[in-house]
C-alpha positions as CSV (number, residue, x, y, z in Angstrom):
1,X,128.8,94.4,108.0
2,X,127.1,91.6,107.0
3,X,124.3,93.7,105.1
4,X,126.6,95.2,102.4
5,X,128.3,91.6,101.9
6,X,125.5,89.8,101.2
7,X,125.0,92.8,98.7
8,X,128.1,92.8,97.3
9,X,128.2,89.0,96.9
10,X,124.5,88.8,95.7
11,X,125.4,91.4,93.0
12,X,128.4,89.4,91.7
13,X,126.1,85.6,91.3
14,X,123.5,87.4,89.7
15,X,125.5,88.9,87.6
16,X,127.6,85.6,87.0
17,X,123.9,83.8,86.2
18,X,124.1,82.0,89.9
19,X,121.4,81.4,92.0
20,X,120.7,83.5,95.4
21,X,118.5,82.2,98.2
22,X,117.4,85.4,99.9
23,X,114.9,87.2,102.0
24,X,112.5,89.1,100.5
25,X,109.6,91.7,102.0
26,X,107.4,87.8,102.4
27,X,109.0,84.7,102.4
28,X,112.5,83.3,101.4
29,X,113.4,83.2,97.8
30,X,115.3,81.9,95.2
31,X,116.6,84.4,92.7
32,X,118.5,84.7,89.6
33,X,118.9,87.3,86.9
34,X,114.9,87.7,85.2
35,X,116.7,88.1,81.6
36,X,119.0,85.6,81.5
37,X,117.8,81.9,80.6
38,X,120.0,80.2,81.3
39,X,119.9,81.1,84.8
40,X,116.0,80.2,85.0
41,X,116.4,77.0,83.9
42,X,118.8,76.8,86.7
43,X,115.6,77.9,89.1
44,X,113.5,75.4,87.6
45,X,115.9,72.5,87.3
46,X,116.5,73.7,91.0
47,X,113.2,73.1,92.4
48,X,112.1,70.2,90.2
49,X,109.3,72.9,88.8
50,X,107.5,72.5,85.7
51,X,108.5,74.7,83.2
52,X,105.1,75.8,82.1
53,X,104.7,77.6,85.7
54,X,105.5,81.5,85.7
55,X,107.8,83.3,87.6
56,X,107.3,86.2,90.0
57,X,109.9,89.3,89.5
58,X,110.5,91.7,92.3
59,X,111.2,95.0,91.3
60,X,111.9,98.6,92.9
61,X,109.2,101.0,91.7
62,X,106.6,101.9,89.0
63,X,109.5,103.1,86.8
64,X,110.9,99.4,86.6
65,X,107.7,97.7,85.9
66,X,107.6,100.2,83.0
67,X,110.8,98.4,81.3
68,X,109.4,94.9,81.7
69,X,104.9,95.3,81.2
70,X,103.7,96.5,77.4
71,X,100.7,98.9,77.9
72,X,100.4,99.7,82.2
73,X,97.0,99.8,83.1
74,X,96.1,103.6,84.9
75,X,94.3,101.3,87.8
76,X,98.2,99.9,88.6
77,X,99.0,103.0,89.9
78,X,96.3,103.6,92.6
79,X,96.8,100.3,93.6
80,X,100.3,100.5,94.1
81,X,99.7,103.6,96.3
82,X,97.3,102.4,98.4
83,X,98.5,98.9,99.3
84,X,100.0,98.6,102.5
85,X,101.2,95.4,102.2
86,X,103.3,93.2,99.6
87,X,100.7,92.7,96.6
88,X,101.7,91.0,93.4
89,X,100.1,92.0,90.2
90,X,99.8,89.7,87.1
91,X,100.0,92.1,84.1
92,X,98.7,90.9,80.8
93,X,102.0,91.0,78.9
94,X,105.6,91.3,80.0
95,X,108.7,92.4,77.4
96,X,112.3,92.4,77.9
97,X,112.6,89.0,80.4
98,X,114.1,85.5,79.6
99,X,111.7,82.4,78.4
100,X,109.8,81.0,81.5
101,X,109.3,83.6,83.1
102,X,106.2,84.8,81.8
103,X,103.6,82.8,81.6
104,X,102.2,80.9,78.7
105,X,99.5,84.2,77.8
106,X,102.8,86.5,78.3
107,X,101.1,87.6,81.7
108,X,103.9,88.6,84.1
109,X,104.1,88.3,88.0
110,X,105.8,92.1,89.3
111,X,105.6,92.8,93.4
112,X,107.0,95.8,93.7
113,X,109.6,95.1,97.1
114,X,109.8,97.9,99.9
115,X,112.1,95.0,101.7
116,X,115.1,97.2,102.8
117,X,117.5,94.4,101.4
118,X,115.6,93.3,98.5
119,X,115.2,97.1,97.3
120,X,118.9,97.9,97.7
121,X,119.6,94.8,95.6
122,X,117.1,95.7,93.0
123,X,118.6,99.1,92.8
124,X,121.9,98.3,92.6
125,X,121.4,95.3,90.0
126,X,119.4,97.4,88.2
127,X,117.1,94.9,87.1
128,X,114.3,92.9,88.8
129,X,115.4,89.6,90.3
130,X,113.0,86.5,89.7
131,X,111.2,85.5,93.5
132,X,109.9,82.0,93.4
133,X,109.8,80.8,97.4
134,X,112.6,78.7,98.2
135,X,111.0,75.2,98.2
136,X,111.1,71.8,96.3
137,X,108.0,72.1,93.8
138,X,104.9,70.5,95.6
139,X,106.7,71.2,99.1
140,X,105.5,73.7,101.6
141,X,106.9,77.2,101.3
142,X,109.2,77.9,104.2
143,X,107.7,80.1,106.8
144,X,111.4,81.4,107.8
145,X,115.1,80.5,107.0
146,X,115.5,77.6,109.4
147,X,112.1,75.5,107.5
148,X,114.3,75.8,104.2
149,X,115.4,72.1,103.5
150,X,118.8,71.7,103.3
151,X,119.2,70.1,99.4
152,X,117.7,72.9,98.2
153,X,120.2,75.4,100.3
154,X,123.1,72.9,98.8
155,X,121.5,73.8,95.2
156,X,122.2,77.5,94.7
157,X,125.6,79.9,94.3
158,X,125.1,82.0,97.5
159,X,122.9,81.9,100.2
160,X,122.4,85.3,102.4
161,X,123.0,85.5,105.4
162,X,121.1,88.7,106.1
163,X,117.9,88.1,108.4
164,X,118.5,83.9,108.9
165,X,118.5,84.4,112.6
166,X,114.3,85.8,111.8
167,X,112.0,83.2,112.9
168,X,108.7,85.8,112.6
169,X,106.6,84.0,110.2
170,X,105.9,85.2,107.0
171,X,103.4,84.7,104.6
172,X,103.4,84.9,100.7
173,X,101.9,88.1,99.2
174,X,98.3,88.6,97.9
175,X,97.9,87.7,93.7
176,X,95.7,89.8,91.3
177,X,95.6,89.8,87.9
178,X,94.5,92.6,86.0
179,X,92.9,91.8,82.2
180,X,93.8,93.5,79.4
181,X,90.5,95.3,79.7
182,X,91.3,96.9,83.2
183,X,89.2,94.3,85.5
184,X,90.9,92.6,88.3
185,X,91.1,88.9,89.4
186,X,91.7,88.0,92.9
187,X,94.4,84.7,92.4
188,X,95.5,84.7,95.8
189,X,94.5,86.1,98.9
């Protein structure tokens, strides 16, 4: 089963520090291990990014995001009942996660993934994985596997194989930030 493969041999880069390009509940990723730095420098040198640029994590649930944002704002969980769709929240200070990938106020980017694969690699890992979309810096993100350019694919320690064969197009997720004094910011819609 393909599925529990690309599990099993996702689980065992992340772990190593490697680099996974994977699907995720919007467009395809690259992801490493969130508190290792090492392995985000890896991201970065990867796509030619500049350092100063944050990371998004994908994590699990509300209990996750718990472990990695000081001081939740009550407002995070409506929202994260409500939304029907992939939504990524900029909190005002992450904890516990490698240099880079908070950003330079120590606001961090958490989606929490319903993606049936992402999910069961989140659970299992038991940590979020960074999700930066799986393009050169600059470049367009990929709207499905096949638009991923091939020196990037060449780049990482294990690409999945799970949902290639997908060409429905995806769409990165909608960005809000919410202030340390519980007002929101539409970044992205």
């Amino acid at each position: 089963m393909i599925f529990e493969e690309d599990i099993k041999e996702s689980l065992k880069t992340l772990r190593q520090g490697g680099i996974i390009l994977y699907p995720t509940d919007t467009i395809w990723g690259l992801g490493c291990d969130p508190t290792n730095e090492a392995a985000v420098n890896k991201i970065f040198k990867i796509k030619s990014r500049d350092e100063n640029k944050s990371l998004i994590i994908l994590v699990d649930g509300l209990s996750m995001i718990e472990r990695y944002v000081n001081d939740i704002p009550e407002i995070i969980y409506e929202l994260t009942e409500v939304s029907d769709t992939p939504l990524t929240i900029i909190y005002p200070a992450g904890k516990n996660l490698a240099k880079g990938v908070c950003g330079e106020d120590d606001s961090i980017a958490i989606r929490i993934c319903r993606d049936e694969f992402c999910s069961d690699l989140i659970s299992r890992f038991r940590k979020p994985i960074v999700s930066t979309s799986a393009n050169l810096s600059g470049k367009p993100s990929p709207i499905n596997f096949s638009e991923i350019e091939e020196t990037l694919i060449d780049k990482v320690d294990f690409v999945v194989n799970w949902r290639q064969d997908d060409r429905s197009k995806s769409l990165a997720s909608p960005v809000i930030k919410i202030n340390h004094d519980g007002t929101i910011k539409i970044i992205r819609k």
